[in-house]
C-alpha positions as CSV (number, residue, x, y, z in Angstrom):
1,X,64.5,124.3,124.1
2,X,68.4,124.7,123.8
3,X,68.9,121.6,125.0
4,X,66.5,119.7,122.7
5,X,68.1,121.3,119.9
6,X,71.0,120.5,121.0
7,X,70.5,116.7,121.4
8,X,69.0,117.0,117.8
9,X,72.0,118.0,116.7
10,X,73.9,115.5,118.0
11,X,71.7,112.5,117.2
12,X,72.0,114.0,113.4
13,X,75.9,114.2,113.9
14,X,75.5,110.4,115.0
15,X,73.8,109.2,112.3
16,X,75.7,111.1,109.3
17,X,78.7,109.0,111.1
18,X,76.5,105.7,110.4
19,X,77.7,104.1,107.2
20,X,76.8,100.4,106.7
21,X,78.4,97.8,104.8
22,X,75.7,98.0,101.2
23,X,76.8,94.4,101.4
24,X,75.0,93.9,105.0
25,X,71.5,95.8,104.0
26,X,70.5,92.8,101.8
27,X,69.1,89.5,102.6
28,X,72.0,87.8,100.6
29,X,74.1,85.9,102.0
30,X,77.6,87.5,102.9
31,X,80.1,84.6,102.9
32,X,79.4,82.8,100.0
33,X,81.5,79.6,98.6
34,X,84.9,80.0,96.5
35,X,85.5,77.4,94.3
36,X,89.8,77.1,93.1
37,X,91.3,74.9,90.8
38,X,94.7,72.7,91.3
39,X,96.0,70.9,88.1
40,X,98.4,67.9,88.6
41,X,100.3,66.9,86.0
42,X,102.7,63.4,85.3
43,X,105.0,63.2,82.5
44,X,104.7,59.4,81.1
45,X,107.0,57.8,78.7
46,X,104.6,56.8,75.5
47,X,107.2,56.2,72.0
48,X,105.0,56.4,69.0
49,X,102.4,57.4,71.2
50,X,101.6,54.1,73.2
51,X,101.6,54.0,76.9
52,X,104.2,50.4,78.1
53,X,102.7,48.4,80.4
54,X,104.8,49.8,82.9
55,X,104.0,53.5,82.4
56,X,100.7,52.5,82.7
57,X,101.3,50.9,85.7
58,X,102.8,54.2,87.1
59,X,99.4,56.0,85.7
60,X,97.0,53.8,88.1
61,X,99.5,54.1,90.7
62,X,99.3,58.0,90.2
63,X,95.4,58.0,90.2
64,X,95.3,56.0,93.0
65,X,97.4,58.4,94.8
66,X,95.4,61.1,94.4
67,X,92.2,59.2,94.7
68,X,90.9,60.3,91.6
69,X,87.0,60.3,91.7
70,X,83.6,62.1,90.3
71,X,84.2,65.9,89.9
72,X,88.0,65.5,88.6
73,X,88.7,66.2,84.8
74,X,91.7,64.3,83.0
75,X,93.9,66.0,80.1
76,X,96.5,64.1,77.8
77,X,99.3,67.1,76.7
78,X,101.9,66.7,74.2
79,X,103.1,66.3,70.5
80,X,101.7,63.0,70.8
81,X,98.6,63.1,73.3
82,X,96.0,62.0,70.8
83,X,97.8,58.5,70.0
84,X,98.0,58.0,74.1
85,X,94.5,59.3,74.4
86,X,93.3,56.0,74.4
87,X,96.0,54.0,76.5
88,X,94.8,56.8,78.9
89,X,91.5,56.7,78.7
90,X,91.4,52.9,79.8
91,X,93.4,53.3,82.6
92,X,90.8,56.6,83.5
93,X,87.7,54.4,82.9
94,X,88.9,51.9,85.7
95,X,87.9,54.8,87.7
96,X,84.7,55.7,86.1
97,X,86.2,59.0,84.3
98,X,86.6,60.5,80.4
99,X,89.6,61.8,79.6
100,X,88.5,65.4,78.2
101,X,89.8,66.9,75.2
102,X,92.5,70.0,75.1
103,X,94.6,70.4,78.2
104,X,95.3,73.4,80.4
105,X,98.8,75.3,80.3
106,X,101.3,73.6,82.7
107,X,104.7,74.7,83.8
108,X,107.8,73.0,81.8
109,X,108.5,71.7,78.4
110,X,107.1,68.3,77.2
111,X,109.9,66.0,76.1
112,X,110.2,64.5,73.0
113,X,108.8,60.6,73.3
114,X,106.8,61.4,76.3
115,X,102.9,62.8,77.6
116,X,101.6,64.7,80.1
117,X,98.9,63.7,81.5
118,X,97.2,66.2,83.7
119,X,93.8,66.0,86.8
120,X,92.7,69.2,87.1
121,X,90.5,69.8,90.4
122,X,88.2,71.8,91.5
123,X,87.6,72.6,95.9
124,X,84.7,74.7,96.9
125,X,85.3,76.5,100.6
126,X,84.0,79.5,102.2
127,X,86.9,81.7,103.2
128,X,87.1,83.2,106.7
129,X,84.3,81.0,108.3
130,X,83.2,81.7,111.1
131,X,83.2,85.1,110.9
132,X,82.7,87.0,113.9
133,X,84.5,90.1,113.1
134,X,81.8,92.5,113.8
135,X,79.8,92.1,117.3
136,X,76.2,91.4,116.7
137,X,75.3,94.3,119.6
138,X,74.7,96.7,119.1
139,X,73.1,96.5,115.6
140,X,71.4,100.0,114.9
141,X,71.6,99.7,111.4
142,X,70.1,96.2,111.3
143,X,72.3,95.0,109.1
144,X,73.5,91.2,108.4
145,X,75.5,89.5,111.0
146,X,79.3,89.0,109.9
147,X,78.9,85.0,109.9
148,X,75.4,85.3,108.1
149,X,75.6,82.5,105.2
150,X,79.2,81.1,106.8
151,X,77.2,77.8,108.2
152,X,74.6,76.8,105.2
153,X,77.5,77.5,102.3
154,X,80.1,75.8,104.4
155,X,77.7,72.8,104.6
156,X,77.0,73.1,100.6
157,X,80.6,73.8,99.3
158,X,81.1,70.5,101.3
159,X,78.6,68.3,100.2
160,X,78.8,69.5,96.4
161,X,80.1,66.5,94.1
162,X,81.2,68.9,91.5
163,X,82.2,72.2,92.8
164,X,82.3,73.5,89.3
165,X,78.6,73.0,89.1
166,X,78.8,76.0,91.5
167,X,80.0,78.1,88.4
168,X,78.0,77.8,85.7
169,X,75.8,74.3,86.4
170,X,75.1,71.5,84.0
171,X,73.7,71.5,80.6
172,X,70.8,68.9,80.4
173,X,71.6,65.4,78.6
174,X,70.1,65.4,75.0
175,X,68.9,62.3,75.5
176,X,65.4,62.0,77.4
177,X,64.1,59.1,79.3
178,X,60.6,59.5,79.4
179,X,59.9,56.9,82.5
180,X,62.3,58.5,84.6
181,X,61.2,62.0,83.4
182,X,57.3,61.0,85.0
183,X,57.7,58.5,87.6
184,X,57.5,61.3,90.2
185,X,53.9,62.6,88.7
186,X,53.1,59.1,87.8
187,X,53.6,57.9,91.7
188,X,51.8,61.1,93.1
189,X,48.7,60.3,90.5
190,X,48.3,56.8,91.4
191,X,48.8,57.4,95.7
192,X,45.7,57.0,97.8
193,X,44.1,60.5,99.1
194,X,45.2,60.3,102.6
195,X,41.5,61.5,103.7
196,X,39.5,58.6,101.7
197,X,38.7,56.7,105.0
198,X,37.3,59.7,106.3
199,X,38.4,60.8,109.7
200,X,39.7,58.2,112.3
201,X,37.8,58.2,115.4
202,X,40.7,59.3,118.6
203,X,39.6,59.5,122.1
204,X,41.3,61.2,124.9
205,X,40.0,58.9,127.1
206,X,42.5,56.7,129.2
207,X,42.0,52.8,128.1
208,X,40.2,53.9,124.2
C-alpha cells in the first residue's frame, strides 16, 4: 500500500512537470510561411520630367537585371514622378507590369532633375525548415511534431505567384464574364452519366 502510494505520487510529480507547447496541442500547422519585402530603387535622370532615351535604356537594362516579373510592384518617387510616370510605365509594360501609384520611403534624398524609380518585392519562405528540434519519441503529450507544416508550406510559399496574396488575398475584378463564370457548371451539365451504358460485362476468365 506504501508503495502504491508512493508511485502515485511520483507519476503526479511527473505529470505537474509536463507542460506542452499550446502551440503543439492544435491541429494547426506550426511552421507556417513568412512572407518579407525588399525594395530596389534606381535614381534616373528625367529634366522636366521626361525619361532620355538613354535613361530609359538604363531602366530596361535595370528590369532586366532583376528579372522583373508577375508579383513585383513598380513605384516612380520624386518632385517630378508624375510627368515620368508615363516614360516609366512603357518601359514596365514591355514586361507585362503597372506602375502603381505612391511609393514607399527609401533611403537618401532625390536630386533635383532626377526620379526614383523603385521594385518593391515580396518572398514567401518558411523559416527554420526542417525542423527537427524536438525528437518525435517519446511523445506523451501527443503533441505536433516540430517539422509538422515545414514540407506542405515550404512547397506553397514556393509555388505562390504573389506571396502577398498570402497576406490579405485578392479583391475580385468588378468586371464579370459570365461564360467563364459557368463553363465549369455548364461542362458538368452537358457530360454523359458515366453509368448510362449500364454495367460492362468483365470476366475473370483467362482468354474473355
Amino acid at each position: 500500500m506504501c508503495r502504491s502510494i508512493t508511485l502515485l505520487a511520483l507519476a503526479t510529480a511527473l505529470a505537474g512537470c509536463v507542460t506542452p507547447d499550446p502551440e503543439s496541442r492544435g491541429v494547426a500547422a506550426i511552421n507556417v510561411p513568412v512572407v518579407s519585402r525588399a525594395d530596389y530603387a534606381l535614381d534616373l535622370t528625367a529634366p522636366g520630367g521626361s525619361l532620355p532615351s538613354s535613361e530609359a535604356g538604363r531602366l530596361d537594362g535595370w528590369f532586366r537585371s532583376l528579372q522583373l516579373g508577375y508579383g513585383d510592384s513598380i513605384y516612380v518617387d520624386g518632385p517630378d514622378a508624375y510627368s515620368a510616370k508615363a516614360d516609366v510605365a512603357r518601359v514596365a509594360g514591355q514586361y507585362g507590369l503597372l506602375v502603381s501609384n505612391g511609393a514607399p520611403v527609401t533611403t537618401g534624398a532625390i536630386q533635383p532633375g532626377t526620379v526614383r524609380v523603385v521594385v518593391s518585392r515580396a518572398r514567401a519562405s518558411v523559416p527554420n525548415c526542417p525542423n527537427w528540434s524536438v525528437p518525435s519519441q517519446p511523445n506523451f503529450e501527443n503533441a505536433s511534431m516540430s517539422n509538422f507544416g515545414c514540407a506542405v508550406n515550404s512547397n506553397l510559399a514556393s509555388m505562390v505567384a504573389n506571396p502577398v496574396d498570402l497576406i490579405e488575398g485578392r479583391e475580385g475584378s468588378s468586371v464579370v464574364d459570365s461564360l467563364t463564370a459557368t463553363k465549369a457548371v455548364e461542362t458538368y451539365r452537358k457530360a454523359t452519366p458515366t453509368g448510362i451504358s449500364g454495367l460492362k460485362d468483365i470476366s475473370t476468365k483467362k482468354g474473355n
